[in-house]
C-alpha angles and dihedrals in degrees: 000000000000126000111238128194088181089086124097127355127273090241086060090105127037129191089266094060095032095088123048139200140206130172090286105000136095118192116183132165114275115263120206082255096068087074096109085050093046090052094036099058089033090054100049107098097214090053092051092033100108089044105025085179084074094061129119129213105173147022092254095063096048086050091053096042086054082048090063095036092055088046098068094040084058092045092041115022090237144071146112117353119215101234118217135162113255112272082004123110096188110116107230087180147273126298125178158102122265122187118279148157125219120183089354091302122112121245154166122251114211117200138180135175125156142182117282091239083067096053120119095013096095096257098131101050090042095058094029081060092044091054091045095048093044089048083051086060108039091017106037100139086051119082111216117225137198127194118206137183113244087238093048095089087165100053090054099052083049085057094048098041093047081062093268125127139194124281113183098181087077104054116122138148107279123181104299091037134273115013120196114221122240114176134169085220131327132205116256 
C-alpha cells in the first residue's frame, strides 16, 4: 500500500469542515506544537503494542512523523486530527484517513491510536465514526480502509463501529505481520 498526496485536492476541506465535533469530542487538524503529544503517545509501548514499527524513541521522530502528517493536511486538505476532550487541552490521540492506494485503487486510510489513559471510554470508536462520516461527505467516491492486527480485538470493534466491515479478500501481511481488512466498500 503506497501513501499518495495526488488525491484529492488541497480546497477538500475548508475551515468550516477542518474541525470536527462529537457529543464530547473535538477533532481539529495538528498544529507544530502537538510534538510532545505525538512522542508521548508514540513512545508509549502499550499504545504501539499491536504495530511496534510504528514506535517512537526519540522527539525527533515524532517531529518528523508531525512533519509528515502536516504535510498531507497541507497537499490534501485533510489528515489526522489531534482528539481532545471539549474544553478540554489535553491531547486523548489522533484519529484520521490519509491518502492511499491499495491494489492500484485509491483509498482512504483511517487511523486511530490514543493514549492508554483513553482507553475503554469509547473514545476511539466516537471519533473513528466521526472521521468516516465526515470522508462519506467530502470523500464519497473514496472507500476508507483499516487495517487492523488479528490480536487487537479492540482495534477491530473501533473499525465496525466507525461503519466499516470486513472485508477478507484484502488481508494481507503489512509491516508488523498479518493485517485483517475492514473497509466502508471496495471496488470487485
Amino acid at each position: 500500500m503506497a501513501e499518495t498526496g495526488r488525491l484529492p485536492p488541497a480546497d477538500a476541506v475548508t475551515d468550516d469542515n477542518a474541525r470536527l465535533r462529537t457529543n464530547r469530542l473535538t477533532l481539529r487538524p495538528p498544529t507544530a506544537g502537538d510534538v510532545q503529544a505525538v512522542y508521548e503517545i508514540h513512545h508509549d509501548p502499550s499504545a504501539c503494542a499491536h504495530n511496534p514499527s510504528d514506535a517512537l524513541t526519540t522527539p525527533d521522530e515524532a517531529a518528523r512523523l508531525l512533519d509528515r502528517w502536516l504535510g498531507h493536511w497541507h497537499a490534501s486538505g485533510f489528515g489526522y486530527w489531534v482528539v481532545r476532550r471539549h474544553d478540554d487541552p489535553t491531547v486523548l490521540g489522533f484519529c484520521g484517513i490519509k491518502s492511499v492506494h491499495l491494489d492500484d485503487h485509491p483509498a482512504l486510510n483511517l487511523f486511530y491510536r490514543f493514549a492508554p489513559a483513553a482507553w475503554g471510554q469509547g473514545i476511539a470508536s466516537e471519533a473513528a465514526h466521526a472521521v468516516v462520516a465526515w470522508a462519506r461527505e467530502h470523500l464519497p467516491d473514496l472507500p476508507v480502509i483499516a487495517r487492523v492486527r488479528p490480536a487487537n480485538t479492540a482495534s477491530q470493534h473501533v473499525a465496525t463501529k466507525a461503519g466499516l466491515t470486513r472485508t477478507e479478500h484484502l488481508d494481507r501481511n503489512g509491516e508488523d505481520g498479518p493485517d485483517l481488512f475492514f473497509t466502508t466498500t471496495w471496488p470487485h
